[in-house]
PDB file with one MODEL, atoms N, CA, C and O in Angstrom:
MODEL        1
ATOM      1  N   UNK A   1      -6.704  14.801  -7.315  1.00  0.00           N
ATOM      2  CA  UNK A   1      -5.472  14.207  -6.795  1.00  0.00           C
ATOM      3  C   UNK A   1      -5.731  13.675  -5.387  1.00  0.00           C
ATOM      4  O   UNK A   1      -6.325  14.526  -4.725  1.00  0.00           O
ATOM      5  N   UNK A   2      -5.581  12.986  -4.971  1.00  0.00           N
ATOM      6  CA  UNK A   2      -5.793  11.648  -4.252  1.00  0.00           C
ATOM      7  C   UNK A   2      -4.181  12.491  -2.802  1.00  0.00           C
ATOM      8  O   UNK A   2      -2.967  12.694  -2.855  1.00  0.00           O
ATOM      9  N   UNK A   3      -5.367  12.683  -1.719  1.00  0.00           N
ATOM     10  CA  UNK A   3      -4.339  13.141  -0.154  1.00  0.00           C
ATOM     11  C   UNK A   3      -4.145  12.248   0.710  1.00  0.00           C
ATOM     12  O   UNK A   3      -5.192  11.761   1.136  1.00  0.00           O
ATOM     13  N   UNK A   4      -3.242  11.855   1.123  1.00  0.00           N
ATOM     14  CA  UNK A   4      -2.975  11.050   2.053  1.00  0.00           C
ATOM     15  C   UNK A   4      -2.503  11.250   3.491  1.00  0.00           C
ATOM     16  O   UNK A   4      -1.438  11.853   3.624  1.00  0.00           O
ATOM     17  N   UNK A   5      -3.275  10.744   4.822  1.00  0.00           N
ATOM     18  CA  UNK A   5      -2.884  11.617   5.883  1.00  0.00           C
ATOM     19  C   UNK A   5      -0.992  10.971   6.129  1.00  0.00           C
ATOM     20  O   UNK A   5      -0.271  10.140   5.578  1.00  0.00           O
ATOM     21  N   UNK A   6      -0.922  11.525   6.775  1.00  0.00           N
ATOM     22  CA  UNK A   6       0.652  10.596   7.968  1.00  0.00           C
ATOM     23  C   UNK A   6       0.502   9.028   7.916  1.00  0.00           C
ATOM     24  O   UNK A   6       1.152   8.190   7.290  1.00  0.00           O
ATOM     25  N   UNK A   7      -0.917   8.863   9.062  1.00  0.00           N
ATOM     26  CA  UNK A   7      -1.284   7.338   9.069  1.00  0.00           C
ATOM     27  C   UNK A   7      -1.496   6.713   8.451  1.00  0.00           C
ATOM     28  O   UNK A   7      -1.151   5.554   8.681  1.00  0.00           O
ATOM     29  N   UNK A   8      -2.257   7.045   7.152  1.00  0.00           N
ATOM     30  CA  UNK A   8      -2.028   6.464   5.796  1.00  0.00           C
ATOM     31  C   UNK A   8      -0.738   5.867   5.220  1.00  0.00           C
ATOM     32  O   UNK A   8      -0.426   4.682   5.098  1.00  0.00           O
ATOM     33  N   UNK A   9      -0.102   6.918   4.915  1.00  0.00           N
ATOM     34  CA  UNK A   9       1.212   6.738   4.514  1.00  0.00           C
ATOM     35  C   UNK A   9       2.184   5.845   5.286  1.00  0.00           C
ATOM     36  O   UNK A   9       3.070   5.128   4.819  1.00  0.00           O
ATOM     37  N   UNK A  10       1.861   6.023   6.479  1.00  0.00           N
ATOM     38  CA  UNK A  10       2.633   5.129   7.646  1.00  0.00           C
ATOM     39  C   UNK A  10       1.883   3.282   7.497  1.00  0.00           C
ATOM     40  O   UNK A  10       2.478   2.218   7.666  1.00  0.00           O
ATOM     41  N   UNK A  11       0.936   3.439   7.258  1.00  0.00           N
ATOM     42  CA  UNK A  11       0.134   2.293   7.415  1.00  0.00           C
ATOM     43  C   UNK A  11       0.467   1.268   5.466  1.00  0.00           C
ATOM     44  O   UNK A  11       0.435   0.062   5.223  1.00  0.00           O
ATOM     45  N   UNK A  12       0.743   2.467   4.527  1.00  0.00           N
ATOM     46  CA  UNK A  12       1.074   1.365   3.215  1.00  0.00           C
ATOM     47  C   UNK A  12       2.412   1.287   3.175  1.00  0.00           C
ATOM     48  O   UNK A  12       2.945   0.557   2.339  1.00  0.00           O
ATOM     49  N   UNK A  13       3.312   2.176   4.256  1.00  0.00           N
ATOM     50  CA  UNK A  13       4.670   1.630   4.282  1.00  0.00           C
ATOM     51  C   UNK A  13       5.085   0.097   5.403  1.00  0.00           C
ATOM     52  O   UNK A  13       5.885  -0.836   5.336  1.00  0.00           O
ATOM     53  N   UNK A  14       4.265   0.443   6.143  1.00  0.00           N
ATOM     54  CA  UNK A  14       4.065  -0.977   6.987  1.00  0.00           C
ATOM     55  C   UNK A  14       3.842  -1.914   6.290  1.00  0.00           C
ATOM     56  O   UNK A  14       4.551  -2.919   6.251  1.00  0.00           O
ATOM     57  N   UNK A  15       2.551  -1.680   5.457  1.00  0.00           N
ATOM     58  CA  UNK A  15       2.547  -2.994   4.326  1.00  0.00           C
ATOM     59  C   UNK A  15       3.453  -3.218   3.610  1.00  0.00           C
ATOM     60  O   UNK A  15       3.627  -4.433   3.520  1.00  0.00           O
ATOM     61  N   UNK A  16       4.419  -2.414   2.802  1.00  0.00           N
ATOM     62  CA  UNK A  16       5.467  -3.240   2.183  1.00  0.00           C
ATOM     63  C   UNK A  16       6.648  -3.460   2.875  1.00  0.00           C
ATOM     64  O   UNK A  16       7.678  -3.980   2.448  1.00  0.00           O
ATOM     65  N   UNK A  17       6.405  -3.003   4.023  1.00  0.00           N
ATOM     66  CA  UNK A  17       8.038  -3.755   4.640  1.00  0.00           C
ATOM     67  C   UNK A  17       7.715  -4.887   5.415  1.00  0.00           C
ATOM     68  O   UNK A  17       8.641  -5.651   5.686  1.00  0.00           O
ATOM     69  N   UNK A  18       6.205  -5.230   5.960  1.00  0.00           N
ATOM     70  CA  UNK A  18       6.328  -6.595   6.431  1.00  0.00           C
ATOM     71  C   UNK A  18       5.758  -7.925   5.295  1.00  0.00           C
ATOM     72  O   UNK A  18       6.050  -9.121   5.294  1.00  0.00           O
ATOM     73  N   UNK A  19       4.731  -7.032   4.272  1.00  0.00           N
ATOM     74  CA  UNK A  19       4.421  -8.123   3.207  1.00  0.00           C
ATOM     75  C   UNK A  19       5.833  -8.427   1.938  1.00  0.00           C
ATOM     76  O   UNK A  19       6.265  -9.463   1.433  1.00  0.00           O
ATOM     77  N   UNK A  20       6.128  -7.295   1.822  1.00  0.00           N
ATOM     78  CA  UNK A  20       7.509  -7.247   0.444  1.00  0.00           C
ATOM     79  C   UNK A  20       8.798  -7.990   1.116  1.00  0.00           C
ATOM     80  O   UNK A  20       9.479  -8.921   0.685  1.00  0.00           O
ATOM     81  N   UNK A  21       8.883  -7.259   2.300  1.00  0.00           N
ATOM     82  CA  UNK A  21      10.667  -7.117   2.920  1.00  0.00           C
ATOM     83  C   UNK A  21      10.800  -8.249   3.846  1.00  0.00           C
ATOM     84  O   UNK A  21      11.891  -8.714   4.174  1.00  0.00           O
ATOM     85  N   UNK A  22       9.088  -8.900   4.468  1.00  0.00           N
ATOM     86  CA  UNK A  22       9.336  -9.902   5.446  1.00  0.00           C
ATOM     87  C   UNK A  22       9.996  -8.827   6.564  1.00  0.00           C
ATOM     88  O   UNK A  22      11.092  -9.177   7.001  1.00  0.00           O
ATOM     89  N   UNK A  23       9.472  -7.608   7.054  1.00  0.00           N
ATOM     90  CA  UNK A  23       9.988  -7.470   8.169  1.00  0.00           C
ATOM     91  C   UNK A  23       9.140  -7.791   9.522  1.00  0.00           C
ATOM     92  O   UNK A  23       7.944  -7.791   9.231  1.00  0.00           O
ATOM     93  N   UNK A  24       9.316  -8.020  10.674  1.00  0.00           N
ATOM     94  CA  UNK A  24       8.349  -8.352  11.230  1.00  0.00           C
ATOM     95  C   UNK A  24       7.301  -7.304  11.719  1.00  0.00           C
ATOM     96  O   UNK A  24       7.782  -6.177  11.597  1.00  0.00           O
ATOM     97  N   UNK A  25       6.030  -7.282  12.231  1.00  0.00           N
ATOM     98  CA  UNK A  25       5.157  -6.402  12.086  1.00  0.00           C
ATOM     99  C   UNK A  25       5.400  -5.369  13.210  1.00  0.00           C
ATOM    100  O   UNK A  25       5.291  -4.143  13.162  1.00  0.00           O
ATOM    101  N   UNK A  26       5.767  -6.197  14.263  1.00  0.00           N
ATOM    102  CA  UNK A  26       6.044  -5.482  15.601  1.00  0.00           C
ATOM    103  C   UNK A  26       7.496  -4.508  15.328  1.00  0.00           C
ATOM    104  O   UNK A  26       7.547  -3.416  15.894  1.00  0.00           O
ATOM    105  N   UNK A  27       8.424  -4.864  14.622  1.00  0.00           N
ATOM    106  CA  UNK A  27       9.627  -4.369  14.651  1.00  0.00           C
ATOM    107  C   UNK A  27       9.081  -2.612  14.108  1.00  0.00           C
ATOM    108  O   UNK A  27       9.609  -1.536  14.387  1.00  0.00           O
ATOM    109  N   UNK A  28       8.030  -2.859  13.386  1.00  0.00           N
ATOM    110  CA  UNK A  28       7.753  -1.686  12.174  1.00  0.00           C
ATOM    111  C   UNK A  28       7.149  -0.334  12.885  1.00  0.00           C
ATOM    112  O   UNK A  28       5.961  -0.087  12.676  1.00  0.00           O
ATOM    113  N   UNK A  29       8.021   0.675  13.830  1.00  0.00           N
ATOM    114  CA  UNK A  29       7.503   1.313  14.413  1.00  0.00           C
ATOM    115  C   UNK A  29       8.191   3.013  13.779  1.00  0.00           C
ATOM    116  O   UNK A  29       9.261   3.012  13.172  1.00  0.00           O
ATOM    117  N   UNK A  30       7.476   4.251  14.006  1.00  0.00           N
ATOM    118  CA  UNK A  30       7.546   5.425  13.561  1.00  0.00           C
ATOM    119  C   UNK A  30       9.564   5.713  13.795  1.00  0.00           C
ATOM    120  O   UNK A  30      10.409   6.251  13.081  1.00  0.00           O
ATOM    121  N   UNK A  31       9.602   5.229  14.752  1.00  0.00           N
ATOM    122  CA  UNK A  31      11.122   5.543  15.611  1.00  0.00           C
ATOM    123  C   UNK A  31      12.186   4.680  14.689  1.00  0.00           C
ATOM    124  O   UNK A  31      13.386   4.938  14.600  1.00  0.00           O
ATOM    125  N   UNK A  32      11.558   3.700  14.082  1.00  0.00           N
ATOM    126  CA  UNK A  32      12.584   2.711  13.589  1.00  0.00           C
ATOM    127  C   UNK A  32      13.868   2.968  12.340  1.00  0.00           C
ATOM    128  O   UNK A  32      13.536   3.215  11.180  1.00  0.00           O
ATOM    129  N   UNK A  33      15.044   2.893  12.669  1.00  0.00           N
ATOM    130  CA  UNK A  33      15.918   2.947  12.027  1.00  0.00           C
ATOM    131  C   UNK A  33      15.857   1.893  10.806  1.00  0.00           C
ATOM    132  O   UNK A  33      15.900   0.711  11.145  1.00  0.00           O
ATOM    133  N   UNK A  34      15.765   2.168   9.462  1.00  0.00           N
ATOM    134  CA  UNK A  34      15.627   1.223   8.772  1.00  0.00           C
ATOM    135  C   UNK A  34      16.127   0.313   8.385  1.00  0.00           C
ATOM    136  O   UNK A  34      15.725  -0.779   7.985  1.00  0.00           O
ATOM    137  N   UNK A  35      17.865   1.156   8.603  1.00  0.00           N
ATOM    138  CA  UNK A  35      19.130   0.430   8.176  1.00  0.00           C
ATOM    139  C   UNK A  35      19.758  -0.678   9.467  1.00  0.00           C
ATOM    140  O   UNK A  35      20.113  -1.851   9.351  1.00  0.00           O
ATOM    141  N   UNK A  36      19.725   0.300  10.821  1.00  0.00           N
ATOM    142  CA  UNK A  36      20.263  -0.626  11.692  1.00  0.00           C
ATOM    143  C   UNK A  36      18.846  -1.043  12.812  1.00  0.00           C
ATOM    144  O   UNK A  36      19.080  -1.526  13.920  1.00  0.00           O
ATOM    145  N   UNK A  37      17.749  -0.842  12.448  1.00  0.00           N
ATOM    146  CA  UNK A  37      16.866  -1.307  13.429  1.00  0.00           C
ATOM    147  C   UNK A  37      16.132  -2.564  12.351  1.00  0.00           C
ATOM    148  O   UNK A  37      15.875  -3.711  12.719  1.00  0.00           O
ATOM    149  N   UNK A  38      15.899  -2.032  11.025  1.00  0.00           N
ATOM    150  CA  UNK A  38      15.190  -3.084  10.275  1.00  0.00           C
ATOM    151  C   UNK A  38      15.809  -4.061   9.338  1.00  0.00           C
ATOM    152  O   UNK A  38      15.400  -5.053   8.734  1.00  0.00           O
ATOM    153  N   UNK A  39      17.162  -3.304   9.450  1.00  0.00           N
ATOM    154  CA  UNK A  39      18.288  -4.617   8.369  1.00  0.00           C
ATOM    155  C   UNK A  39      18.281  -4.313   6.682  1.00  0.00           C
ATOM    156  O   UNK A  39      18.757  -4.997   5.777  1.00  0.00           O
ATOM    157  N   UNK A  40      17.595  -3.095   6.633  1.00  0.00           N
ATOM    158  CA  UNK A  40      17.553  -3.020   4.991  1.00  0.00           C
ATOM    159  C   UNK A  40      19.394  -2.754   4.738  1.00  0.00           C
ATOM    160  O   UNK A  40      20.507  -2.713   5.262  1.00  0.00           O
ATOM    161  N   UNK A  41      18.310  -2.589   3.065  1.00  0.00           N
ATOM    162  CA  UNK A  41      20.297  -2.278   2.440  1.00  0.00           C
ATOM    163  C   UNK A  41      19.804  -1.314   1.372  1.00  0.00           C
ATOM    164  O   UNK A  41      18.599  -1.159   1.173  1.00  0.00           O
ATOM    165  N   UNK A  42      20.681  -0.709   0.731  1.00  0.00           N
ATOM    166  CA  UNK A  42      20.170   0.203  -0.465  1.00  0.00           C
ATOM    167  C   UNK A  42      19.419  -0.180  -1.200  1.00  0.00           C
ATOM    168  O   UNK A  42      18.527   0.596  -1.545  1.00  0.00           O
ATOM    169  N   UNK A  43      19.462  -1.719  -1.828  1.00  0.00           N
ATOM    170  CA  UNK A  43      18.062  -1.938  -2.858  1.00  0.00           C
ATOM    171  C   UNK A  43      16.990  -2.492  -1.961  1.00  0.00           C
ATOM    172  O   UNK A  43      16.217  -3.166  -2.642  1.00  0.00           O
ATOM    173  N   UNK A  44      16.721  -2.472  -0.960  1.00  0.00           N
ATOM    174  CA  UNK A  44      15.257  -2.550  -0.144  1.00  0.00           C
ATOM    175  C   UNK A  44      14.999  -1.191  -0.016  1.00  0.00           C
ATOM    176  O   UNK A  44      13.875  -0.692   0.038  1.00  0.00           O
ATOM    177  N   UNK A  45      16.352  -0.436   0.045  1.00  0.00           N
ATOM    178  CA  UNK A  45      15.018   1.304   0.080  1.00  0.00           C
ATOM    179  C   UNK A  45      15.088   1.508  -0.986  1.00  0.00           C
ATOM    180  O   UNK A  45      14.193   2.343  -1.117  1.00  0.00           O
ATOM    181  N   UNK A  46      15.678   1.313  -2.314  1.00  0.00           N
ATOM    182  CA  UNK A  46      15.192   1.786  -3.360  1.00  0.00           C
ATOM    183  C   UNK A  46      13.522   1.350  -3.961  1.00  0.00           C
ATOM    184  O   UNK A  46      12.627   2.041  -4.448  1.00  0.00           O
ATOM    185  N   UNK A  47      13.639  -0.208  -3.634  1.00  0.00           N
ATOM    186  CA  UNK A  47      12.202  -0.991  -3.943  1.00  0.00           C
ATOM    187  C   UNK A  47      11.500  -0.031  -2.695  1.00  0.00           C
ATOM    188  O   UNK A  47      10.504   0.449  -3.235  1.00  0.00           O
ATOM    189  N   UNK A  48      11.551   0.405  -1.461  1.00  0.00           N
ATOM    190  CA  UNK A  48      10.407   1.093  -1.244  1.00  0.00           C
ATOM    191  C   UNK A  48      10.252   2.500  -2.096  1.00  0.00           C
ATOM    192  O   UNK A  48       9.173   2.935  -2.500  1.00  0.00           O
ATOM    193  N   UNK A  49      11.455   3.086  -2.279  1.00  0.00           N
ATOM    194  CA  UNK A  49      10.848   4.263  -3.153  1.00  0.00           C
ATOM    195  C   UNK A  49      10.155   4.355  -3.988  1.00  0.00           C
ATOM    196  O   UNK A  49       9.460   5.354  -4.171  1.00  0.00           O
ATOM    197  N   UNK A  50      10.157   3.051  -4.925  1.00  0.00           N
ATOM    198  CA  UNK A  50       9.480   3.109  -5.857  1.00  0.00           C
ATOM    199  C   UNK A  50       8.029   2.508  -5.935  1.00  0.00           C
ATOM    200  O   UNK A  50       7.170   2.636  -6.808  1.00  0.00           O
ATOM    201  N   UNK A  51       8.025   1.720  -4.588  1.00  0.00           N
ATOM    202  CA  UNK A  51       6.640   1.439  -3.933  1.00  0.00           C
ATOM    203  C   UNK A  51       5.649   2.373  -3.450  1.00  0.00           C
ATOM    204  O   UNK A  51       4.435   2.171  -3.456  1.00  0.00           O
ATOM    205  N   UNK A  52       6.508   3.876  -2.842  1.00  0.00           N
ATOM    206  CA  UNK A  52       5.767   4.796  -2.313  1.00  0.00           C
ATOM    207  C   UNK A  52       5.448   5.632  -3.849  1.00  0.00           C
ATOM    208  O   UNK A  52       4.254   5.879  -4.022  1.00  0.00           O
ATOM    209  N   UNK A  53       6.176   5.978  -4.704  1.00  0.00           N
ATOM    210  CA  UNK A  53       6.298   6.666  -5.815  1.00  0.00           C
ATOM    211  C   UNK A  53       4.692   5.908  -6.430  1.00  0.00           C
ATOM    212  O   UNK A  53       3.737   6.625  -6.727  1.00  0.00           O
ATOM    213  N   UNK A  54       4.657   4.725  -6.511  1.00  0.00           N
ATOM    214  CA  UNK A  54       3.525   4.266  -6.965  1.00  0.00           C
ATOM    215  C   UNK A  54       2.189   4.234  -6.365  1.00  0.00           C
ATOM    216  O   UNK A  54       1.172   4.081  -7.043  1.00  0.00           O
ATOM    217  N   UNK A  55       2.194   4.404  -4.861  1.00  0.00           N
ATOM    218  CA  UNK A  55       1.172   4.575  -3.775  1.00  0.00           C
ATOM    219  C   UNK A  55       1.323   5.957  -3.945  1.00  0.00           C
ATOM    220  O   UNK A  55       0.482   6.370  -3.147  1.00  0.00           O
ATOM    221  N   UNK A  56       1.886   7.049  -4.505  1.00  0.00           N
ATOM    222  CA  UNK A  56       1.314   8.276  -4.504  1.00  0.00           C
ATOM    223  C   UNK A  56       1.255   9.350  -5.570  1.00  0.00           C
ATOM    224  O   UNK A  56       0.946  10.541  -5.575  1.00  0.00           O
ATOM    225  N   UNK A  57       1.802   8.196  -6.756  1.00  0.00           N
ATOM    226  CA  UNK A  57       2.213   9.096  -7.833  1.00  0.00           C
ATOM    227  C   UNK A  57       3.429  10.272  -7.869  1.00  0.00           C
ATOM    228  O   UNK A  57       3.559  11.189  -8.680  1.00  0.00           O
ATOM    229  N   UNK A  58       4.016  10.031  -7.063  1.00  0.00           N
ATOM    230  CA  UNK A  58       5.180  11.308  -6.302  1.00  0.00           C
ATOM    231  C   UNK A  58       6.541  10.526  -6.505  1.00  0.00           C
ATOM    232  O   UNK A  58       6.611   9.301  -6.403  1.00  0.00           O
ATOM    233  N   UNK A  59       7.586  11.323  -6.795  1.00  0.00           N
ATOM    234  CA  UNK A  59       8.903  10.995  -6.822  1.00  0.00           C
ATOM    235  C   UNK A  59       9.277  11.471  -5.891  1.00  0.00           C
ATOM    236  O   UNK A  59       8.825  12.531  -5.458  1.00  0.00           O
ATOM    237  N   UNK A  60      10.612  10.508  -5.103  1.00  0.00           N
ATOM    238  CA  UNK A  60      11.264  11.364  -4.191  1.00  0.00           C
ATOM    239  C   UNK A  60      12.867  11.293  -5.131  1.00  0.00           C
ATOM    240  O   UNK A  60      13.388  10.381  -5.773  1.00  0.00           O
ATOM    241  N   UNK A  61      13.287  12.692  -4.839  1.00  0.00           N
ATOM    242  CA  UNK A  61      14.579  13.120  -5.263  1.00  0.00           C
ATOM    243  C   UNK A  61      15.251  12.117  -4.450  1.00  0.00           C
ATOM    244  O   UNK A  61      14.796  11.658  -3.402  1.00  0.00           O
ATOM    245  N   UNK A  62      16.665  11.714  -5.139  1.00  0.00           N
ATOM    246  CA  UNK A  62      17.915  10.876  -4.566  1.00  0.00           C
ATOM    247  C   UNK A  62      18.573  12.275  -3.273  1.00  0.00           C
ATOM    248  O   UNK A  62      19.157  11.939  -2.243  1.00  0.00           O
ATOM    249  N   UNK A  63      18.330  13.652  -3.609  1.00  0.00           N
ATOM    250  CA  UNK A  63      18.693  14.116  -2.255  1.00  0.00           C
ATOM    251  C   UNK A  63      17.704  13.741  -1.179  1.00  0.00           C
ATOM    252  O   UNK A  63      18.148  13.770  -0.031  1.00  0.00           O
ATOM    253  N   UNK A  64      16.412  13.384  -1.348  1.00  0.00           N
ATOM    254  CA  UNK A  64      15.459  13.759  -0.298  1.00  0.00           C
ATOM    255  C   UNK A  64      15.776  12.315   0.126  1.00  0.00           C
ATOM    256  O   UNK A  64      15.915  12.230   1.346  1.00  0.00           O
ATOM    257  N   UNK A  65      15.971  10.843  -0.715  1.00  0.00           N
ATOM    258  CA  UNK A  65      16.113   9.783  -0.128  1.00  0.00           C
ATOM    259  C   UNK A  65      17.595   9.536   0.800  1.00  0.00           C
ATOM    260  O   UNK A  65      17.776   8.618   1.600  1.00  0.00           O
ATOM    261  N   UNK A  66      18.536  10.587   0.456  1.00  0.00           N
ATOM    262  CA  UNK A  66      19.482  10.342   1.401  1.00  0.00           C
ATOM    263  C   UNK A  66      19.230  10.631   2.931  1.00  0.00           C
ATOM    264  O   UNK A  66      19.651  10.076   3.946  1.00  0.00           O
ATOM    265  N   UNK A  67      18.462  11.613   2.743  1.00  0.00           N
ATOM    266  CA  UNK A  67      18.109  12.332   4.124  1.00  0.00           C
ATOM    267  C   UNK A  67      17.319  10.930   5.115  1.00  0.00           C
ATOM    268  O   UNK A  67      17.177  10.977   6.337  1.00  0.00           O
ATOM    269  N   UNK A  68      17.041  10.174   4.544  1.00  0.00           N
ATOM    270  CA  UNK A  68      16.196   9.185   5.312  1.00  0.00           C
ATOM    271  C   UNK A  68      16.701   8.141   5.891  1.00  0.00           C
ATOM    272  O   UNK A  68      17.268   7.277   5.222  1.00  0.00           O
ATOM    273  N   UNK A  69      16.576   8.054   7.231  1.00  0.00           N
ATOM    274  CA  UNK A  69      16.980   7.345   8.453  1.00  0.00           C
ATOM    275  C   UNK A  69      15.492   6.539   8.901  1.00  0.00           C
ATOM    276  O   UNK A  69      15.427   5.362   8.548  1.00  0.00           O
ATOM    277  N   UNK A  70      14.502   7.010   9.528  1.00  0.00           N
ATOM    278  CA  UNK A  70      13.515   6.069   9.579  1.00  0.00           C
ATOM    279  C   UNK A  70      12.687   5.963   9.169  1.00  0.00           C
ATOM    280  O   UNK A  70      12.317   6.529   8.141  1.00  0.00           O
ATOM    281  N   UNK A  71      11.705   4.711  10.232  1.00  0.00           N
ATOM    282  CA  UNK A  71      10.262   4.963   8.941  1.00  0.00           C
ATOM    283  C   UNK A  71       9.615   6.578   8.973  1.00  0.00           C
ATOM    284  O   UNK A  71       9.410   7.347   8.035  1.00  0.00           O
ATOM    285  N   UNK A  72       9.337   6.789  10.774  1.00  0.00           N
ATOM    286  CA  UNK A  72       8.919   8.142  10.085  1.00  0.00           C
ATOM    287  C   UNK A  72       9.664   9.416   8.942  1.00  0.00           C
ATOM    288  O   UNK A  72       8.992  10.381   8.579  1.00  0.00           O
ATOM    289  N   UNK A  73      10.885   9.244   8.560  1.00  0.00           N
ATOM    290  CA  UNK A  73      11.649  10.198   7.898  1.00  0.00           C
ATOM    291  C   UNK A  73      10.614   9.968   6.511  1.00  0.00           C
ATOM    292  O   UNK A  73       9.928  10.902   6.096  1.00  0.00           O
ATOM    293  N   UNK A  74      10.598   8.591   5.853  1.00  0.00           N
ATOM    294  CA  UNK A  74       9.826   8.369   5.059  1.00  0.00           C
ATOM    295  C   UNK A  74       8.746   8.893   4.920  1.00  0.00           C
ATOM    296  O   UNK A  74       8.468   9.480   3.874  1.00  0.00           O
ATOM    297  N   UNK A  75       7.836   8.793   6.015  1.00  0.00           N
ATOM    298  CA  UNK A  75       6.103   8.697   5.971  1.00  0.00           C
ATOM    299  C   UNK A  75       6.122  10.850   6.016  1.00  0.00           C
ATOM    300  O   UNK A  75       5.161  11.567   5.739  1.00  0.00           O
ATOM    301  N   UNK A  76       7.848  11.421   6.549  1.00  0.00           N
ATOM    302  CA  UNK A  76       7.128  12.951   6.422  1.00  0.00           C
ATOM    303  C   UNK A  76       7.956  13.129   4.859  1.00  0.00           C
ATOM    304  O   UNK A  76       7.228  13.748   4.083  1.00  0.00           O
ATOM    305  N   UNK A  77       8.930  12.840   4.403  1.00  0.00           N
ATOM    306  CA  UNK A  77       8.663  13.477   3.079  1.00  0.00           C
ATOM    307  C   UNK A  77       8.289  13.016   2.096  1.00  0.00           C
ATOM    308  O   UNK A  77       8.688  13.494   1.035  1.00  0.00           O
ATOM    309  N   UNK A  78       7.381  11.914   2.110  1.00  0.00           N
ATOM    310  CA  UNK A  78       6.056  11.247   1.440  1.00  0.00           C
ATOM    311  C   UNK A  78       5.099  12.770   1.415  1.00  0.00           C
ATOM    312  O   UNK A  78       4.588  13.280   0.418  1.00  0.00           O
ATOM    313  N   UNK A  79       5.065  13.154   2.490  1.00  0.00           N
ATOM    314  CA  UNK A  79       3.762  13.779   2.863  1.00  0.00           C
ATOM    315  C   UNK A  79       4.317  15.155   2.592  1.00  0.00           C
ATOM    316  O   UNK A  79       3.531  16.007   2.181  1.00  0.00           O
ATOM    317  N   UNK A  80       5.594  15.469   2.778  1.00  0.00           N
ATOM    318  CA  UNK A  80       5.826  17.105   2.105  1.00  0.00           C
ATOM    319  C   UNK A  80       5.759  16.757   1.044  1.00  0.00           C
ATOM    320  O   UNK A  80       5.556  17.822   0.460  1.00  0.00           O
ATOM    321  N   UNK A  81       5.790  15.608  -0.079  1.00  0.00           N
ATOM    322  CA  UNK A  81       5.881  15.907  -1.106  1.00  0.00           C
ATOM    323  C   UNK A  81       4.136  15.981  -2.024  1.00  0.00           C
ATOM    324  O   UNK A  81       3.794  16.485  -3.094  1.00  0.00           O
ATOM    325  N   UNK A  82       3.528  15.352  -1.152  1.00  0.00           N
ATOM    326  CA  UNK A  82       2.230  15.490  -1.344  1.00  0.00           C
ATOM    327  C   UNK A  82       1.520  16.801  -1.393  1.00  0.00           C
ATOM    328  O   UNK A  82       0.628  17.259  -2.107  1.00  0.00           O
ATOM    329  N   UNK A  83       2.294  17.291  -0.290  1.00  0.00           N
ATOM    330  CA  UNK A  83       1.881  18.890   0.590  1.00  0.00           C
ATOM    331  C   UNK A  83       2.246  19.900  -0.735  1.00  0.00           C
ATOM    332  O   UNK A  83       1.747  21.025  -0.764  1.00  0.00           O
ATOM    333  N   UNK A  84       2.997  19.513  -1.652  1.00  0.00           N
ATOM    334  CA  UNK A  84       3.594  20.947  -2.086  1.00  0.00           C
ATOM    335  C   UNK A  84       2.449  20.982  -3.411  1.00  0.00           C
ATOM    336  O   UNK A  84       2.633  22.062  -3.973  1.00  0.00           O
ATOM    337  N   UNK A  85       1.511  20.326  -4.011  1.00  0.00           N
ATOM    338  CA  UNK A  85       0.642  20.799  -4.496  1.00  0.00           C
ATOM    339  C   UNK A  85      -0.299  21.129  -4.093  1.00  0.00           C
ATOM    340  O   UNK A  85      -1.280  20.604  -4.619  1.00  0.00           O
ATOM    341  N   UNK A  86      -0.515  21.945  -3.193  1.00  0.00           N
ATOM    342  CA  UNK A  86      -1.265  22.774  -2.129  1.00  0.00           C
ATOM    343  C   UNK A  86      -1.524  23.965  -2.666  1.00  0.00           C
ATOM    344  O   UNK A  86      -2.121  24.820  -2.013  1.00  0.00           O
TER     345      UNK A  86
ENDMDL
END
C-alpha cells in the first residue's frame, strides 16, 4: 500500500485545484479557505474528493468532508485516513 507524506498530498491537491479548478497557483496555500479564499462551491469539493479518493485509494466519509475548511484540513484527513492502516 502506497504512503503518502503531508507534502505529497499537499502537492497533488495543488495540482487539481490549479490544473482541474483553474485556481491560481499562488492563491493555493496550506492556510487557504477553500470556500471563501478559493471560490469553490460544493461540486468543486466533491470533484476533489473524489480526486483525492483516487490519488489514494481512500474514501473520505461525508462527516469527515464537512469538517473541511482548508487546504490543509484536506491534506490532514487525507493523511489520517492513510494513517489508520498502520
Amino acid at each position: 500500500m502506497a504512503k503518502f507524506t503531508k507534502e505529497e498530498i499537499f502537492e497533488e491537491l495543488k495540482t487539481i485545484l490549479v490544473e482541474e479548478l483553474e485556481i491560481a497557483e499562488a492563491s493555493v496555500t496550506g492556510e487557504a479557505n477553500l470556500f471563501a479564499d478559493l471560490d469553490l462551491d460544493s461540486i468543486d469539493a466533491v470533484d476533489i474528493a473524489v480526486r483525492m479518493q483516487k490519488f489514494t485509494d481512500k474514501k473520505l466519509t461525508p462527516e469527515q468532508f464537512k469538517e473541511i475548511r482548508t487546504v490543509n484540513d484536506v491534506v490532514d484527513a487525507v493523511f489520517a485516513l492513510l494513517s489508520e492502516d498502520d
